[in-house]
C-alpha positions in Angstrom: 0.0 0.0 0.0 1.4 3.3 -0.9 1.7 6.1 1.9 -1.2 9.3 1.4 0.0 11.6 -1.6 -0.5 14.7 0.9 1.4 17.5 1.9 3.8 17.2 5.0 1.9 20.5 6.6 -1.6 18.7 5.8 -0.6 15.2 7.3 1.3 17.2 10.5 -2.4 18.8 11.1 -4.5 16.1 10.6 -2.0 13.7 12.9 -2.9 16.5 15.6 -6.4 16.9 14.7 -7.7 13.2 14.9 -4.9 12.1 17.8 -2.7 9.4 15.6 0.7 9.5 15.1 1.8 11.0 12.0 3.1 7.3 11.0 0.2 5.6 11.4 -1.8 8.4 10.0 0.6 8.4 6.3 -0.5 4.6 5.7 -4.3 4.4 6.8 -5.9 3.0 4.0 -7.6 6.0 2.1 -11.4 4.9 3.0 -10.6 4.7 7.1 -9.2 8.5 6.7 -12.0 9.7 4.9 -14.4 8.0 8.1 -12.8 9.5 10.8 -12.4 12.8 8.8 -16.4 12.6 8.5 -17.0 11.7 12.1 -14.5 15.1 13.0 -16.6 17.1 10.7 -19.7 15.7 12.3 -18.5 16.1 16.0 -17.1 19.9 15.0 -21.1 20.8 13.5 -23.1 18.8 15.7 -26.4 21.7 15.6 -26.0 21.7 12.0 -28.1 19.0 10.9 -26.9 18.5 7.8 -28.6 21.7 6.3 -26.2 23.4 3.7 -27.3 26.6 1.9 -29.9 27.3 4.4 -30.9 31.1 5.0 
């Protein structure tokens, strides 16, 4: 499996952001980074319901 084709300033703050180590963080599969950048987003917005556009 190749490591995530991402910047070294991206993978730093995502490492701090979700709590992984930055090794760990550069070869978790593709589809298990995208998860637990959706569960983030979803615990940063939790009043938002999911309505975008709204006003």
């Amino acid at each position: 499996m190749r490591p995530l084709q991402i910047s070294p300033e991206t993978a730093l703050k995502l490492s701090e952001k979700l709590g992984v180590p930055l090794e760990h963080l550069m070869h978790m599969p593709q589809h298990i980074l995208l998860q637990k950048l959706a569960e983030l987003a979803k615990d940063e917005n939790p009043g938002d319901g999911g309505k975008e556009g709204s006003e």
